[in-house]
N, CA, C and O of each residue as an XYZ file, in Angstrom:
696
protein
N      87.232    146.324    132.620
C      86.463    145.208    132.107
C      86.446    145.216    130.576
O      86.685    144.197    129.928
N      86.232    146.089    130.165
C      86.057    146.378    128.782
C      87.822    146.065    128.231
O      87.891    145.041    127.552
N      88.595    146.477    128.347
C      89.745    146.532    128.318
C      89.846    144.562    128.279
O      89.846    144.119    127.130
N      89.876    144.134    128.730
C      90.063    142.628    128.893
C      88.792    141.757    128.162
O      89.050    140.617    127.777
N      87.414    142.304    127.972
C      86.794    141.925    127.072
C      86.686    142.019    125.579
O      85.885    141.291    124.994
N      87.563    143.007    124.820
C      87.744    143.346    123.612
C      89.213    142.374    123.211
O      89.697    142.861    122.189
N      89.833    141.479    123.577
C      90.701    140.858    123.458
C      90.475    139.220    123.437
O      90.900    138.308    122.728
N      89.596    139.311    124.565
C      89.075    138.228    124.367
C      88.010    138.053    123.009
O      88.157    137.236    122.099
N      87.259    138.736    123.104
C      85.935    138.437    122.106
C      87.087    138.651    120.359
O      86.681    138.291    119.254
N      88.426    139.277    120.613
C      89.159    139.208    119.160
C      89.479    137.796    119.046
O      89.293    137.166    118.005
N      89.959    137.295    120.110
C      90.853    135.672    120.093
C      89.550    134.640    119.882
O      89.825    133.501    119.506
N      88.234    134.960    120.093
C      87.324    133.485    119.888
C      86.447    133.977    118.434
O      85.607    133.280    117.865
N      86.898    135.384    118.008
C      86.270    135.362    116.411
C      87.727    134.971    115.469
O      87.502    134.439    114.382
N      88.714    135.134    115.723
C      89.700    135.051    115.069
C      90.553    133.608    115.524
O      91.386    133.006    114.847
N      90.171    133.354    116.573
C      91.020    132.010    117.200
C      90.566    130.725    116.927
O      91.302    129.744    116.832
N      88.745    130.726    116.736
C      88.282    129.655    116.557
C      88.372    129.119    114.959
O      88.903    128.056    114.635
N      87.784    130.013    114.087
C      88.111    129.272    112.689
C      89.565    128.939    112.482
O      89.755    127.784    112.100
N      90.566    129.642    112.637
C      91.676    129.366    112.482
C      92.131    128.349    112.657
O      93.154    127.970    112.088
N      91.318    127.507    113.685
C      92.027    125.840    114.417
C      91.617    125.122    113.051
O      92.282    124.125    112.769
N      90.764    125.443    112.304
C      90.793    124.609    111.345
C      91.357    124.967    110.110
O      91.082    124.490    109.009
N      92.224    125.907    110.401
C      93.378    126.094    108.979
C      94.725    125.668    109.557
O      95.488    124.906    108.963
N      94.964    126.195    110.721
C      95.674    125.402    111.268
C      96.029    123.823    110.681
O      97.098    123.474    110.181
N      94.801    122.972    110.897
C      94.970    121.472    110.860
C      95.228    121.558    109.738
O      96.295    120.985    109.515
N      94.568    122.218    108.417
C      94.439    122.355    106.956
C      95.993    122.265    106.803
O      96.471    121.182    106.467
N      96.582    123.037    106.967
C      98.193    123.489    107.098
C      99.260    122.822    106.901
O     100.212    122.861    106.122
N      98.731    121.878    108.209
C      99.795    120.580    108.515
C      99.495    119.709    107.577
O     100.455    118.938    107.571
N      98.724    119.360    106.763
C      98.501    118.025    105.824
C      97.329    117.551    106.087
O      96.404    118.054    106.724
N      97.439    116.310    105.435
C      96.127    115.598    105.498
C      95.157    115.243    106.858
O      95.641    115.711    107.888
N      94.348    114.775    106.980
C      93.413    114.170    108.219
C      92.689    113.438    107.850
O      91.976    113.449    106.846
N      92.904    112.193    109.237
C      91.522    110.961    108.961
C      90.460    110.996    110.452
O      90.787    111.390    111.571
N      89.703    110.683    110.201
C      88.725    110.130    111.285
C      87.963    109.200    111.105
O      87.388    108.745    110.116
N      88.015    108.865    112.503
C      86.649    107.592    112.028
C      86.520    107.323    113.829
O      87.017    107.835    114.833
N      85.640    106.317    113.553
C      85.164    105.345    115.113
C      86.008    103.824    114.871
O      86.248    103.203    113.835
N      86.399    103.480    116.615
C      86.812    102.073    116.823
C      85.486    101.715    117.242
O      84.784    102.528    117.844
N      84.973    100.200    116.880
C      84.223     99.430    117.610
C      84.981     98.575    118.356
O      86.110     98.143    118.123
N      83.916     98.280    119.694
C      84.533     97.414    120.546
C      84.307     98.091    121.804
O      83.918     99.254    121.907
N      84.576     97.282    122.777
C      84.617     97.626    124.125
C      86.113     97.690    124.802
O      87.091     96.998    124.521
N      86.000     98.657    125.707
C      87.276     99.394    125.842
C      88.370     99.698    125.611
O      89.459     99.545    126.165
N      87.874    100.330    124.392
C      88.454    101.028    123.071
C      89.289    102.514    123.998
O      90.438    102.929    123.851
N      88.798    102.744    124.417
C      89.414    104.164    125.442
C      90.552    104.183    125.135
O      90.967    103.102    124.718
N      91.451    105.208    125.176
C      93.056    105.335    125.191
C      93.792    104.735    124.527
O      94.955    105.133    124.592
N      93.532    103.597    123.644
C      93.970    103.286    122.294
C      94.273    103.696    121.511
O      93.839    104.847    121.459
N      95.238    103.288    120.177
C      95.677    104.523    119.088
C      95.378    103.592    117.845
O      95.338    102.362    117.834
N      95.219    104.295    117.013
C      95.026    104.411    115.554
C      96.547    104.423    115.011
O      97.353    105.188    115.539
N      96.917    103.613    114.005
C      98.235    104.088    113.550
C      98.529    104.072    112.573
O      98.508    102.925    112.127
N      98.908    104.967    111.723
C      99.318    104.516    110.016
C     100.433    104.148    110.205
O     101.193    104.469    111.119
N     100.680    103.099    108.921
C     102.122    102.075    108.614
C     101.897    102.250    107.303
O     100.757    102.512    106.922
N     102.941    102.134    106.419
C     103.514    102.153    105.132
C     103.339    100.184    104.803
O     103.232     99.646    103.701
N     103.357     99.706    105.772
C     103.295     97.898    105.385
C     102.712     97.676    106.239
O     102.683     98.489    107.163
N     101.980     96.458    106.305
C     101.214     95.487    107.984
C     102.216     94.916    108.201
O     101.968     94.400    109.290
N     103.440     94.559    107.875
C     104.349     93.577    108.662
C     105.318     95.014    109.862
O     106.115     94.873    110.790
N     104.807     96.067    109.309
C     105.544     97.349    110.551
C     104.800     97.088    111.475
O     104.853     97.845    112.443
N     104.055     96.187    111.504
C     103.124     96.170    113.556
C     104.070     95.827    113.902
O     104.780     96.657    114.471
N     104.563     94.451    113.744
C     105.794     93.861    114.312
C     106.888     95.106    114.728
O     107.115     95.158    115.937
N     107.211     95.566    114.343
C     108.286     97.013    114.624
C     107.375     97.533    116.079
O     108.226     98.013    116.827
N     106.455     97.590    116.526
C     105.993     98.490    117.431
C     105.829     97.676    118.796
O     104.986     96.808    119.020
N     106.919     98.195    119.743
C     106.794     97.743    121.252
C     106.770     99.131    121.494
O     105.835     98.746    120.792
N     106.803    100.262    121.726
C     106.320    100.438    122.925
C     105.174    101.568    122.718
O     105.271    102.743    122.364
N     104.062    100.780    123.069
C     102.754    101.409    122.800
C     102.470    102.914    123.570
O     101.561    102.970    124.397
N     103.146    103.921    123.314
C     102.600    104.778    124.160
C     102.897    105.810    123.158
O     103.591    105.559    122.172
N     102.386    106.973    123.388
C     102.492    108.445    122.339
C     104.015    108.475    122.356
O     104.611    108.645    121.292
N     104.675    108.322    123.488
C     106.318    108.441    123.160
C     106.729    108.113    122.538
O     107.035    108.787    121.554
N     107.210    106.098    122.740
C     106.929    105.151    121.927
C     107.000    105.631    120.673
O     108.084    105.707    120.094
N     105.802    106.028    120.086
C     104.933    105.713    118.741
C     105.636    106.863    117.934
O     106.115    106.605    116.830
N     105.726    108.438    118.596
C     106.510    109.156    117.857
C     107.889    109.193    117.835
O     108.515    110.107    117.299
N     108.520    108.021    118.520
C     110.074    108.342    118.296
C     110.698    106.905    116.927
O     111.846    106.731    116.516
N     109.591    106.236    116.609
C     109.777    105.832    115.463
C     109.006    106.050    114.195
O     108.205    105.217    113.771
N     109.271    107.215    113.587
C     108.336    108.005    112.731
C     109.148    107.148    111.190
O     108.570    107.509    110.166
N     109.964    106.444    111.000
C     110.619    105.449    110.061
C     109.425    104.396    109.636
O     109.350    103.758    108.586
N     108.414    104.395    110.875
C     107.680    102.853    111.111
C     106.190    103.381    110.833
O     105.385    102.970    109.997
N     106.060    104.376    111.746
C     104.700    105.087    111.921
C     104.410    106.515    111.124
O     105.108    107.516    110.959
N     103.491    106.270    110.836
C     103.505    107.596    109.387
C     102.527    108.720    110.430
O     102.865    109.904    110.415
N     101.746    108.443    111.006
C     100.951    108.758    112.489
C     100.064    107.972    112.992
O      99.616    106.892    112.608
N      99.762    108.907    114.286
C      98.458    108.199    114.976
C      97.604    109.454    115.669
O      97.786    110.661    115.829
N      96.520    108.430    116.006
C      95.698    109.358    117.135
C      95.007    108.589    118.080
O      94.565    107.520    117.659
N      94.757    108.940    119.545
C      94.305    108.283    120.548
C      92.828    108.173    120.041
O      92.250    108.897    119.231
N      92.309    106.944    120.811
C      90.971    106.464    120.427
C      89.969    107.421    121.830
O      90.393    107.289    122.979
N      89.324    107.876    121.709
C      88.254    108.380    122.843
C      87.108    107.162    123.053
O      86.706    106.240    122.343
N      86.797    107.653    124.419
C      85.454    106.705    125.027
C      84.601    106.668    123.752
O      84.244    105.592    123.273
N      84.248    107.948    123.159
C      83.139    107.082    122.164
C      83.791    106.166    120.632
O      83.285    105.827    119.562
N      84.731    106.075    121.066
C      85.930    105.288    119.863
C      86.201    106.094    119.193
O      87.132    105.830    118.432
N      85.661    107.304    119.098
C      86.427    108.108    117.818
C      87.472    108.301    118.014
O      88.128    108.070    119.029
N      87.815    108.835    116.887
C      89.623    109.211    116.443
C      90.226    110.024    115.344
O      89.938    109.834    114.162
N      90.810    110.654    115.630
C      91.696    111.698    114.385
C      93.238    111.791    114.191
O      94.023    111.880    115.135
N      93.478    111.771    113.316
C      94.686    111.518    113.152
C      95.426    112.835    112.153
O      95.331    112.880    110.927
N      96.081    113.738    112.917
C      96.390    114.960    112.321
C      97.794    115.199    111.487
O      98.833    114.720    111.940
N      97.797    115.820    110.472
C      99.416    115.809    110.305
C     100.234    115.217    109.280
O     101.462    115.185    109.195
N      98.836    114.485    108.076
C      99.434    113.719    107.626
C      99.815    113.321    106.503
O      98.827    113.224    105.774
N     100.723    113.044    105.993
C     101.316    113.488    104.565
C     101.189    112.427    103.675
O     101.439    111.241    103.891
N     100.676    113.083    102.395
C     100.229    112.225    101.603
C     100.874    110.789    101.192
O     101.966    110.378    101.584
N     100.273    110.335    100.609
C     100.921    108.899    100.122
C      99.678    107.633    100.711
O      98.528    107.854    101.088
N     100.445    106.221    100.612
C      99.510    105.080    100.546
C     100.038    104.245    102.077
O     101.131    103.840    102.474
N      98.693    104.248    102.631
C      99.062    103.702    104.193
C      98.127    102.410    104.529
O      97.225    102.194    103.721
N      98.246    101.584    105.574
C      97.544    100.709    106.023
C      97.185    101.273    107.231
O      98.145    101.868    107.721
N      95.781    101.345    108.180
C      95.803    101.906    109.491
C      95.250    100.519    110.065
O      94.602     99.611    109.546
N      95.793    100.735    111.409
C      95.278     99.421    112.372
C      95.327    100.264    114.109
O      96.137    101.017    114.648
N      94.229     99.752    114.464
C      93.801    100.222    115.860
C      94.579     98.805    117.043
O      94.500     97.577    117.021
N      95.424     99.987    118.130
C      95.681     98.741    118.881
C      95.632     99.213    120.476
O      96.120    100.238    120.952
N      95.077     98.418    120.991
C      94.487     98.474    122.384
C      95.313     97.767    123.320
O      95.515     96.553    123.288
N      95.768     98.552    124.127
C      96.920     98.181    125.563
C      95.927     97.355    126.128
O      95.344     97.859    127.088
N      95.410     95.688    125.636
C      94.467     95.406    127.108
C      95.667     94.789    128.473
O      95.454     93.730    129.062
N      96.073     95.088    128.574
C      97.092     94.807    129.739
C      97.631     95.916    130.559
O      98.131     95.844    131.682
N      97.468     96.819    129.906
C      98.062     97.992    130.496
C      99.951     98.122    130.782
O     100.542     98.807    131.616
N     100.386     97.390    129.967
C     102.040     97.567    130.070
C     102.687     98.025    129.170
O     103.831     97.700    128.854
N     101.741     99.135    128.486
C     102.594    100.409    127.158
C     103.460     99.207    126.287
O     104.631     99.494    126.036
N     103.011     98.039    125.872
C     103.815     96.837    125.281
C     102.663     96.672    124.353
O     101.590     96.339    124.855
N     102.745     96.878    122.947
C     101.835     95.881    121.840
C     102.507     94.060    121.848
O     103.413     93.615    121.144
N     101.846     93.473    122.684
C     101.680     91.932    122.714
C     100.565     90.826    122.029
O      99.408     90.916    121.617
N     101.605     89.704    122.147
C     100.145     89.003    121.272
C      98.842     89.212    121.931
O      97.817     89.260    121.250
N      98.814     89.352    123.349
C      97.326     89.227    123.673
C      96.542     90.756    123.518
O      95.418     90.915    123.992
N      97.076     91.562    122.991
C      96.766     92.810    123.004
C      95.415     92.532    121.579
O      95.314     91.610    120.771
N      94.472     93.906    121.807
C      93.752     93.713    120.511
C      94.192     94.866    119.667
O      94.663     95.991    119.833
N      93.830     94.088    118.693
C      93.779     94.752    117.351
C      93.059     94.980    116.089
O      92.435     93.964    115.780
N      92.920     95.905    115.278
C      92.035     95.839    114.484
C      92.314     96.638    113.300
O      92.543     97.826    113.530
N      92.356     96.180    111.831
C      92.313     96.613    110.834
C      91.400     97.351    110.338
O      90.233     96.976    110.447
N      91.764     98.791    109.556
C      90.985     99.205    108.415
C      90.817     98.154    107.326
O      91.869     97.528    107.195
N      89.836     97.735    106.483
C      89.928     97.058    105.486
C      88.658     96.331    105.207
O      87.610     96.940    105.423
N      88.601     94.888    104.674
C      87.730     94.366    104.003
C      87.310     93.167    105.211
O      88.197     92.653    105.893
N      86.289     92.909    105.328
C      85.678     91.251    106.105
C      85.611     90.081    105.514
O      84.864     89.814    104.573
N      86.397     89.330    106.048
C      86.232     87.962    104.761
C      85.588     87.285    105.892
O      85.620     87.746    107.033
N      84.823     85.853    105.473
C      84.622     84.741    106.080
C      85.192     83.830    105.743
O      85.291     83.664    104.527
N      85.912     82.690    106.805
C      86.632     81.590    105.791
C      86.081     80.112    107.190
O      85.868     80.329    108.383
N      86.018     79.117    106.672
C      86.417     78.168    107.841
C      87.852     77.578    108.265
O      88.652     76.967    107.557
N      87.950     77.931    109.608
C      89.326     77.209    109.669
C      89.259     75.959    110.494
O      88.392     75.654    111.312
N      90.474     75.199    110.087
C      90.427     73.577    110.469
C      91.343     73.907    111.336
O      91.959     74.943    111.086
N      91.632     73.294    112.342
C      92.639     73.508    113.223
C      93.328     71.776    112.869
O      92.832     70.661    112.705
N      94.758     72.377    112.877
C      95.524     71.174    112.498
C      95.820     69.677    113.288
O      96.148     68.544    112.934
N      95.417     70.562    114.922
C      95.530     68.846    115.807
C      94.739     68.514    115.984
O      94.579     67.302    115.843
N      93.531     69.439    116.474
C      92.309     68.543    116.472
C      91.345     68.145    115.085
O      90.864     67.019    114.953
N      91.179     69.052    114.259
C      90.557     68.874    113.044
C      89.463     69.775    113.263
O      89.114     70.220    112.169
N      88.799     70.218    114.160
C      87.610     70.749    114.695
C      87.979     71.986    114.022
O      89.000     72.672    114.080
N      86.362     72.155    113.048
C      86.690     73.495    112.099
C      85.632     74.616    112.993
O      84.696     74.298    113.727
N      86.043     75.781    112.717
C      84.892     76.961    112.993
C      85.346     77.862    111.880
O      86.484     77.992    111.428
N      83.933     78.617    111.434
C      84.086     79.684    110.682
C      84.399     81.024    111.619
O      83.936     81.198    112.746
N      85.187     81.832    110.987
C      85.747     82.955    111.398
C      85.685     84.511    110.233
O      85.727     84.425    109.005
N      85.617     85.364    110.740
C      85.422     86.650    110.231
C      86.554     87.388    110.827
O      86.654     87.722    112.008
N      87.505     87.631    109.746
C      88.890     88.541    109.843
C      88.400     89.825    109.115
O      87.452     89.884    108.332
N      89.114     90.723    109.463
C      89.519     91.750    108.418
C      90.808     91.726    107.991
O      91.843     91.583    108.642
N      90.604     91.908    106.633
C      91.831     91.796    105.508
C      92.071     93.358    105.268
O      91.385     94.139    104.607
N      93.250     93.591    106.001
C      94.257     94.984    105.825
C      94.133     95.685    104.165
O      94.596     94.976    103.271
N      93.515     97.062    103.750
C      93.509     97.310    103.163
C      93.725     98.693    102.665
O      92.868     99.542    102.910
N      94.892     99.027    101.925
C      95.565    100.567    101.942
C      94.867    101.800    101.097
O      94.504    101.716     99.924
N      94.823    102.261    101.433
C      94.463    103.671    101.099
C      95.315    104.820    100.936
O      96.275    105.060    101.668
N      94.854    105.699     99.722
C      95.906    106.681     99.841
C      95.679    108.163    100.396
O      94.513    108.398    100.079
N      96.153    109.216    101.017
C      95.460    110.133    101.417
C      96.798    111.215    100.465
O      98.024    111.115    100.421
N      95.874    112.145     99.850
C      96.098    113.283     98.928
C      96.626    114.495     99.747
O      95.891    115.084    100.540
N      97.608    114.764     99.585
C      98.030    116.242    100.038
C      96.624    117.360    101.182
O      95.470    117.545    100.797
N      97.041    117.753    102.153
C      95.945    118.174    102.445
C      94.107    117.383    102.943
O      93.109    117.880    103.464
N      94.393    116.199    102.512
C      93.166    115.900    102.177
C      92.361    115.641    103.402
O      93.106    115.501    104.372
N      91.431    115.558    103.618
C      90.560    115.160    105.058
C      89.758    113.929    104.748
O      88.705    114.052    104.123
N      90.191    112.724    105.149
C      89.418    111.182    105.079
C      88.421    110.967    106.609
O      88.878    110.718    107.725
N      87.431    111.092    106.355
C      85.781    110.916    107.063
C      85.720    109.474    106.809
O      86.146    108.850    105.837
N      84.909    108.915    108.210
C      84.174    107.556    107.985
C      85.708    106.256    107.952
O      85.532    105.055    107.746
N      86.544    106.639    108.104
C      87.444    105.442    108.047
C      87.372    104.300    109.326
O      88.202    103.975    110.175
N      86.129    103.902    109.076
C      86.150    103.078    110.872
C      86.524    101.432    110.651
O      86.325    100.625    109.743
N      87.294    101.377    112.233
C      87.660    100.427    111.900
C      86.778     99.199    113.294
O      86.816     99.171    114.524
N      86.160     98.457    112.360
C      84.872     96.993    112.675
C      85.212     96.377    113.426
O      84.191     96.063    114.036
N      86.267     95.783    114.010
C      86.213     94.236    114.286
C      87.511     94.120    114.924
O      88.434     94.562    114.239
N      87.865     93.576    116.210
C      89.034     93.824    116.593
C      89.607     92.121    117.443
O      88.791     91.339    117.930
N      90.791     91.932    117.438
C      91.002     90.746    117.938
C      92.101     90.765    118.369
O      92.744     91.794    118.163
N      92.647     89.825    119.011
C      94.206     89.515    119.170
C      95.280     89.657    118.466
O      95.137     89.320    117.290
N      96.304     90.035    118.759
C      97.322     90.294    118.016
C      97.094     88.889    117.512
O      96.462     88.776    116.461
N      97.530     87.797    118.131
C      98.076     86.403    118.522
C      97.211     85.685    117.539
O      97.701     84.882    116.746
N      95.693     86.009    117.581
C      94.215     85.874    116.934
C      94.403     86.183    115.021
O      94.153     85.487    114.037
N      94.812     87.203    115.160
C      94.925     87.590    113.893
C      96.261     87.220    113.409
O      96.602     87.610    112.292
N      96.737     86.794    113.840
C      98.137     86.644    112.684
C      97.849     84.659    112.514
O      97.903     84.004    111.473
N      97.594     84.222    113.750
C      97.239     82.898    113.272
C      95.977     82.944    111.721
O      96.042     82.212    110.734
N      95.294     83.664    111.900
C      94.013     83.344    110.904
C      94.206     83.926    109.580
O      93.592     83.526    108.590
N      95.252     85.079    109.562
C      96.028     85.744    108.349
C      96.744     85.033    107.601
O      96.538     84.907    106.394
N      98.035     84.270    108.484
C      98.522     83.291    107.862
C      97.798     82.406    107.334
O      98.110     82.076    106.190
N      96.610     81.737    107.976
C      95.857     80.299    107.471
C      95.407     80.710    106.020
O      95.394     79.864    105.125
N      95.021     82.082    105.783
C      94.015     82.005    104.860
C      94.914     83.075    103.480
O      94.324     83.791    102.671
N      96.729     82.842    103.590
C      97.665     83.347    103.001
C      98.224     82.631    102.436
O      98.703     82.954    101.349
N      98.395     81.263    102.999
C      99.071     80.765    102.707
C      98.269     79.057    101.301
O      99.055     78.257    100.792
C-alpha cells in the first residue's frame, strides 16, 4: 500500500501545478463565456481576418485543425458557455463563436454566430418593403495577444445567424 501511495501523493504535488506551466509553455491563452442558449459544443475560433469565416466548412475539431492557414485556434464552448483557447501564439486576431445549430459539422448561413467586439445600434430599412427595425450587431474587433500572455473576460454577447449577420454588416458597411 505504501509502495503505491508514495507515487501517487509525488504525481498530485508535482503533477498538479505543473498543468499550469505546461499551458504557460505552449503560448498564450484566452477565456471567456458564450451567451446564449445552446451554446454547448460550440467553438470559439481565432482568424487573422473576419472574411476567414467564409474559409470554414467543416465545423468540427478535425475540420478546424487541419486548416491552421485559416484558424490561428479554438476551443469548445461548455454548458456553462465558457471557453479556453490554449496554444496560442502571439500576434493580432479576430475571435468569433460558432454554433452547429443543425447538427451537420457544416458552418451554414443558418448556423449562429457571434463576435468578440463592439455593439452598435443602427436602423435598418429593408429595401422591398421599406419597413425599418432597429437592430443591435456586434462589430468584429481585433485584439492582440503577447507572447505567453493569458487574456481573461473575452466574452462574447450576442449571437445570430451567419445569414443575419452578414446581411446587417454589409448594410451598415457599405
Amino acid at each position: 500500500m505504501r509502495k503505491f501511495f508514495l507515487p501517487v501523493l509525488f504525481l498530485l504535488i508535482v503533477g498538479i501545478p505543473s498543468c499550469d506551466l505546461l499551458k504557460e509553455s505552449l503560448g498564450g491563452s484566452i477565456e471567456g463565456t458564450v451567451s446564449g442558449n445552446n451554446v454547448n459544443g460550440g467553438f470559439v475560433i481565432l482568424l487573422s481576418s473576419i472574411d476567414d469565416i467564409d474559409q470554414i466548412q467543416n465545423l468540427s475539431e478535425s475540420g478546424l485543425s487541419a486548416i491552421t492557414d485559416i484558424v490561428k485556434g479554438f476551443g469548445l464552448i461548455g454548458s456553462d458557455g465558457s471557453f479556453e483557447i490554449l496554444a496560442v501564439p502571439s500576434g493580432e486576431y479576430y475571435m468569433v463563436a460558432a454554433i452547429d445549430a443543425n447538427g451537420n459539422s457544416t458552418l451554414d448561413t443558418t448556423d449562429m454566430i457571434g463576435w468578440y467586439g463592439n455593439d452598435t445600434t443602427f436602423t435598418y430599412v429593408d429595401t422591398t418593403s421599406n419597413d425599418t427595425i432597429d437592430v443591435t450587431i456586434t462589430i468584429p474587433v481585433s485584439f492582440i495577444v503577447a507572447e505567453k500572455e493569458k487574456k481573461t473576460g473575452m466574452d462574447i454577447k450576442r449571437l445570430m445567424s451567419k445569414q443575419e449577420f452578414e446581411k446587417y454588416y454589409d448594410y451598415i458597411n457599405q
